[in-house]
N, C-alpha and C positions, 0 to 999 in steps of 0.2 A: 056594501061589503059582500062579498062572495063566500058562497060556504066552500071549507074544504075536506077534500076528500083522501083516503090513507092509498097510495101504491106499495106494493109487496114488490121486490126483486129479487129472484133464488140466482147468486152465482154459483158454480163450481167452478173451483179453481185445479190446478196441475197440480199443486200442492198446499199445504196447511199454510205456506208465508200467504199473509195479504198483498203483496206485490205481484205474487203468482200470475199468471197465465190465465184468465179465462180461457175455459172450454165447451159450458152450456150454463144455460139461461133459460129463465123464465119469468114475462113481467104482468104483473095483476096490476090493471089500474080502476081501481074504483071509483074516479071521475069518469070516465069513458061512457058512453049509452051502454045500455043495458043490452044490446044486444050483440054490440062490438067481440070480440074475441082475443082469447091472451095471445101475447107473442110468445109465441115456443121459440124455442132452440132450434135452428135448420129457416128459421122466418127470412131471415137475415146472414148473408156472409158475414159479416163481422160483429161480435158482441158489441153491447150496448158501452159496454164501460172495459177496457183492457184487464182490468183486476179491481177487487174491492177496496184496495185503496183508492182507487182514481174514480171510485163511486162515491164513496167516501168526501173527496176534494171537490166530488160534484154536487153535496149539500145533500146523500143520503147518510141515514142512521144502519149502523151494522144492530139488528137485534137478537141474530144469533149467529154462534160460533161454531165452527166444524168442531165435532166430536173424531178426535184422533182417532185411526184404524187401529185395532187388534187385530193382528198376525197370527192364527194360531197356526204352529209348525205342520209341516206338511199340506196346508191348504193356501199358498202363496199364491197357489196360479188358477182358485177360483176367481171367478165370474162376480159381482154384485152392484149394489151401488154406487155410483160417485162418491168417495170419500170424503170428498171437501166440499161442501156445502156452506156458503153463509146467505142468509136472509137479512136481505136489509131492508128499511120503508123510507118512506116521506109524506109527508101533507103539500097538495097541489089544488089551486081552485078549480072548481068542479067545471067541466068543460061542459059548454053547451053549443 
């Protein structure tokens, strides 16, 4: 029997729908050797998964939800983080 190991997968999406648009990425795979490296966003032309639903259909767990933006008036056209964010995981056996 194989032991298994947890991956983490950050999508942002275009917007709060789960159908959304990927537009960055980041995957932690804790099967991987230990000396392996995450895949950033920029690794790859094309995200991993179109949106988190078709992450989703691909037998990942969403375990968090974007936290909706606050808008507060007159600061519409700063600068910050990705708004849409979800974290999803899985169990995969441990590669060797």
């Amino acid at each position: 029997m194989s032991e298994l190991r947890q991956q983490i997968l950050i999508l942002h999406l275009a917007s709060s729908d789960l159908a959304s648009a990927t537009i960055a990425w980041a995957l932690y795979d804790g099967a991987s050797a230990e000396d392996a490296l995450p895949m950033q966003s920029g690794d790859e032309k094309e995200p991993p998964y179109a949106s988190v639903l078709a992450a989703m259909r691909a037998g990942w767990n969403v375990i968090q939800l974007a936290v909706l933006p606050q808008i507060v008036p007159g600061h519409e056209h700063e600068s910050g983080n990705l708004p849409y964010e979800y974290v999803l995981e899985r169990k995969v056996a441990l590669h060797e």
